[in-house]
N, C-alpha and C positions, 0 to 999 in steps of 0.2 A: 504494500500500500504506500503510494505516495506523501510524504507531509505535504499537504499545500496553504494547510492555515498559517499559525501563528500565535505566541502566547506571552500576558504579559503578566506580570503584577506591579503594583508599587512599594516600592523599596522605602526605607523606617525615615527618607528624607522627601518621598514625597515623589521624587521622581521615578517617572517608569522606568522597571526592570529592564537588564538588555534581553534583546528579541531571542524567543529559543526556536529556533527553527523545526526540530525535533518532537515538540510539546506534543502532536497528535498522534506520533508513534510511541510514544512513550506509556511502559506498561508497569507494574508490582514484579518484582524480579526480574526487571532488565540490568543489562550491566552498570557499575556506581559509574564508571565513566564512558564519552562516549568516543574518546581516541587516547591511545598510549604510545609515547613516544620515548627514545634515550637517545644520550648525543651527550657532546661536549657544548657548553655553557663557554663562549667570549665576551669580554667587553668590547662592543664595539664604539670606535670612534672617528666620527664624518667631518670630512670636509669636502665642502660644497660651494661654487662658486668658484674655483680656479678658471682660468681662460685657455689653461694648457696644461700637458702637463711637468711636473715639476725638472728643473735644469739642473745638473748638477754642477757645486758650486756655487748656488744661488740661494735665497730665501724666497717663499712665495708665500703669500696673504692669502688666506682664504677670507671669500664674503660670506659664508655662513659655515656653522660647525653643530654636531650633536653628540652625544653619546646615547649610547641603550645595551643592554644584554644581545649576543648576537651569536650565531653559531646554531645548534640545536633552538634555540630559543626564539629563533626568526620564525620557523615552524610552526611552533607551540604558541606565541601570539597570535599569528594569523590564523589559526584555528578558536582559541577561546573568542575573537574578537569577535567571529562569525557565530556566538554565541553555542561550541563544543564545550564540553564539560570535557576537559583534558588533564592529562596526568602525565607529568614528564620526569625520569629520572634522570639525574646529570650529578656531578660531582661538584661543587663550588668552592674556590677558592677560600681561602681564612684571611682574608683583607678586608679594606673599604670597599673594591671593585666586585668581589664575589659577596661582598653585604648587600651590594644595591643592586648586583643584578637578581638576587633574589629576593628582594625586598619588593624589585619592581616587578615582577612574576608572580609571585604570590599575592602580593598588597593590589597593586594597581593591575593585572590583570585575571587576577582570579585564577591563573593558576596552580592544581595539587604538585606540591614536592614534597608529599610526606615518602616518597624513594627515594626522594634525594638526599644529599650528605653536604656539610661544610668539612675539609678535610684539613687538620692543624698542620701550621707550615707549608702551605704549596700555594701559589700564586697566581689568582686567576689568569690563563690565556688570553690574550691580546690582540687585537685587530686593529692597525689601523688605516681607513678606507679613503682614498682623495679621489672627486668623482668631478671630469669632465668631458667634455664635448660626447654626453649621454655615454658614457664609458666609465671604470675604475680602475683604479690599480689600488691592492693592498699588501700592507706587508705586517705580517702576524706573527708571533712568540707562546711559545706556551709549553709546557711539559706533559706527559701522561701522568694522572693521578696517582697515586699509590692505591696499593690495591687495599680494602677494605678488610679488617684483621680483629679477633674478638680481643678483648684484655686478658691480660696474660691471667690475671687471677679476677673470681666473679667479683672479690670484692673493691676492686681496684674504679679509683678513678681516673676519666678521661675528660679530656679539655675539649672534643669534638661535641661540635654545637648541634644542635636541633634534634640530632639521632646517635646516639654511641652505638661503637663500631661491637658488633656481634645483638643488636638488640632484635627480639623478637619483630621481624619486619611483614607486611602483607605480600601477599605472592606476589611476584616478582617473574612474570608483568601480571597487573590485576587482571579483571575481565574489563574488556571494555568490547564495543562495538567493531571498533577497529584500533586499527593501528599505522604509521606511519614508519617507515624502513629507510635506512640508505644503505643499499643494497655494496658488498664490496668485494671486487674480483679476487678469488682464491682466500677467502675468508668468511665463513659462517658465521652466523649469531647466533648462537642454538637459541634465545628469547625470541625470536620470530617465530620458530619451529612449538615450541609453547604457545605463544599468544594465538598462533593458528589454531592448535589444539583445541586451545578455552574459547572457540566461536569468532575469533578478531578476525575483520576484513580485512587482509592486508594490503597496504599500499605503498608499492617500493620505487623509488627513483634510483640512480646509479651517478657518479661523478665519473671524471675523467681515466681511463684504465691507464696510469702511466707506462705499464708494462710494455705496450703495444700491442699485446695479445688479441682484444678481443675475440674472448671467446667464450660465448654462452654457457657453456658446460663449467666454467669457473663462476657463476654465480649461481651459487649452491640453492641460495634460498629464495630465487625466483620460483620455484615450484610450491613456493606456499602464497604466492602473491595473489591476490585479485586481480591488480589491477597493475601495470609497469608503464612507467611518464616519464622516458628518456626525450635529451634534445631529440633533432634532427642528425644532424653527424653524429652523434650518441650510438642511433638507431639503425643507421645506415651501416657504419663500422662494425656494429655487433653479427648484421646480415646476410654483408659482403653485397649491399643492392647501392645503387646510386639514386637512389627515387626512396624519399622520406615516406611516400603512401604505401610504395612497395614491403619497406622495412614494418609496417606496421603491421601490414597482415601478416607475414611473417614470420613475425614475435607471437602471434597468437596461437602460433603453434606451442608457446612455452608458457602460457598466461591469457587469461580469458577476456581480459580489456588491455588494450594497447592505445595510449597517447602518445603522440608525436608530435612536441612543442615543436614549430619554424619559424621563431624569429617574428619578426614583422611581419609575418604571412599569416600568422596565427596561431591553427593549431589541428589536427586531424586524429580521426578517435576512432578504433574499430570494438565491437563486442562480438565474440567468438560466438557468444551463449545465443544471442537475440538473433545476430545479422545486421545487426544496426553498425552503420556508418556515420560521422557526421565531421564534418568541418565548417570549420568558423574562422571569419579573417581576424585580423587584429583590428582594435580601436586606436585610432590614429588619436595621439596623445602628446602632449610636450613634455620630455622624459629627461627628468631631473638627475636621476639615480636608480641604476639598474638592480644594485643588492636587494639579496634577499626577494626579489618578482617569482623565479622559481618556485621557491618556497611557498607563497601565497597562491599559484597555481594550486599547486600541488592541493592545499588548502580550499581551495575554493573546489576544486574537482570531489574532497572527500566529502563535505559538505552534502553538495548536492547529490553524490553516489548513497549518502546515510537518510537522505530527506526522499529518498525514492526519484529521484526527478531523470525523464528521458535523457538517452547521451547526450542529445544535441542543447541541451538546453544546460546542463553539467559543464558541457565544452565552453556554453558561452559564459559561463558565471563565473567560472577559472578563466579565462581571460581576461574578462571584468577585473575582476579583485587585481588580476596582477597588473594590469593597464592605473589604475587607481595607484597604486604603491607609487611606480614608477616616477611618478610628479612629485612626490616627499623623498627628504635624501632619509639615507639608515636603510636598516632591514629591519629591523621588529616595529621602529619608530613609523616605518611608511604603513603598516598593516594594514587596507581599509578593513572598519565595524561596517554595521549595518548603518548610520548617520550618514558616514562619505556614500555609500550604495545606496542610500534615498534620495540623499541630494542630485547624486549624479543625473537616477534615473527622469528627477524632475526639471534636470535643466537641460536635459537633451531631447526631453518630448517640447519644450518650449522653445527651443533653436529654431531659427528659418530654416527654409530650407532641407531638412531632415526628411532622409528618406523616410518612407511609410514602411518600406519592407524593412529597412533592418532596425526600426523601431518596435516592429511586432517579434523580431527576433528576441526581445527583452520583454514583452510582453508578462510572462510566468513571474517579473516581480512585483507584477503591482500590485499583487495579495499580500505582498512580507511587509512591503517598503512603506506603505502610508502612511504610518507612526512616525518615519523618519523624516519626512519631508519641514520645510523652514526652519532648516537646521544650515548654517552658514556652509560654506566647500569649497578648498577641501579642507579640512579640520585639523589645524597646526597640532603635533602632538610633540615633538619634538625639544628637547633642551639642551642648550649648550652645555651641562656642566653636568658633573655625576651627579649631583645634589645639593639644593640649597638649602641654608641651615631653616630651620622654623622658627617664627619667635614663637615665645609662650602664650 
């Protein structure tokens, strides 16, 4: 069954709860959440506004800068924004940088990291992103965590914050609906192979094989996947096809949905199960900062694969979200909620000009969006500094 309502309540300040898009599927014993995710946790930090990029030997000024949590956590926002009840484990740092990126996670995004850990002595990883002429370069720092160890004696203290190490913890990965994968050549997750087990939809992306290999048979745990949302050259490499549409049907010889982002082209979707096809072009946008769009793809695609919604209409909402991002610099900081995705949908049925067909291609959101409307766009979320003190 499709979600296609909508559900609200008002919160103890008065304002309406965020939009849960799920509310009509929701039953007494479905899972506590409805995506699980792990990854590594960065700080990330934006510069926005160069005219070029940086000279060496030089100093350059940026005209705008951000910080936010980034890495796994680009993911995990653009999934809570969209109003997922999510659960992310990740390891955090024992500094100020690993305080606020989880502070902003949990506090400001609603966020579960009761998997998570602060780990004493290790320093949060680093990102930092300079983004021009619609492009980035970053350059990042970070070490692998220490592995998590019980105290040597039960009655022993530990200085590790929120969860000490060996404590009675929930499964690991909980239940949830689905799940979210970055799939890694010649290396297994066995928590994928679990979270399959316990009912999770899985949804796997892949990054760059450095090896050169490509070679399908090395991603172990695409056969537990639902769904796989490689680039184009991604998809193409893996198939040995020169044709990004070709590569997707392809893939579905290995997995029963296949997306195949293209760039400024869009995006093209096959389901093995249905016969359904669909492609959708891109929304022509002015593209501030590319980090982190993937991500919210990806996001936007699970969404609407958990709310029931047709491929084609899935394809266009993942593009959306990631078109939206694009205009805000950061990765978790650009995430559009449902506010940016109201506003949008209202100012581009009010454009001249506007075609009528690829206006009814958006059509499926004017059941969610209507709360969200005369709400300003796009909605600065963004701040230059890890945090500002509060007065009392």
């Amino acid at each position: 069954m499709a979600a296609t309502g909508k559900a609200r309540t008002e919160g103890p300040d008065h304002r309406p709860a965020p939009l849960d898009p799920l509310a009509p599927l929701r039953a007494p014993g479905d899972p506590p959440w409805d995506v699980y995710l792990t990854g590594t946790v960065f700080l990330d930090i934006v510069f926005t506004g160069l005219d070029s990029a940086p000279v060496r030997g030089t100093e350059s000024w940026a005209r705008g800068m951000g910080s936010s949590p980034g890495g796994v956590a680009n993911m995990a926002t653009a999934l809570a924004r969209l109003g997922l009840r999510t659960s992310l484990a990740a390891a955090f740092g024992d500094d100020h940088y690993g305080e606020y990126c989880w502070d902003t996670l949990e506090q400001g995004e609603g966020i579960d990291l009761s998997l998570s850990r602060t780990v004493p002595g290790w320093h949060s990883p680093v990102t930092v992103s300079m983004a021009y002429e619609g492009e980035r370069t970053m350059v990042s720092h970070g070490h692998e965590p220490p592995p998590e160890e019980p105290p040597a004696h039960p009655s022993a203290t530990t200085t590790l914050k929120r969860r000490p190490p060996g404590a009675d913890l929930p499964p690991c990965p909980p239940r949830a609906r689905a799940a979210v994968a970055s799939l890694t050549p010649g290396h297994g997750a066995p928590w994928i192979a679990q979270a399959a087990r316990k009912g999770a939809r899985v949804f796997g992306d892949v990054g760059w094989d450095d090896s050169g290999r490509w070679d399908l048979a090395r991603l172990t745990d695409l056969r537990y996947c639902e769904a796989f949302l490689p680039n184009a050259a991604e998809a193409m490499r893996y198939t040995r096809t020169d044709c990004p549409r070709a590569a997707a049907h392809a893939l579905t010889e290995q997995v029963p949905v296949v997306v195949v982002t293209l760039g400024a082209e869009g995006a093209y979707a096959v389901d093995r199960r249905t016969g359904e096809t669909a492609s959708v072009p891109a929304i022509e946008v002015e593209a501030m900062d590319p980090t982190g769009a993937g991500d919210v793809f990806v996001a936007g695609f699970v969404m609407g694969s958990l709310a029931g919604w047709p491929l084609a209409d899935r394809l266009a909402f993942a593009g959306l979200t990631a078109a939206l991002s694009v205009q805000e610099f950061g990765g978790s900081l650009s995430a559009p909620g449902w506010t940016e995705i109201g506003a949008w949908w209202d100012r581009v049925q009010s454009a001249e000009g506007q075609d009528p067909s690829a206006l009814r291609r958006y059509e499926f959101l004017a059941g969610l969006v209507s709360g969200e409307l005369g709400r300003p766009w796009p909605l600065r979320r963004a701040v230059p500094t890890i945090g500002f003190r509060r007065s009392p």
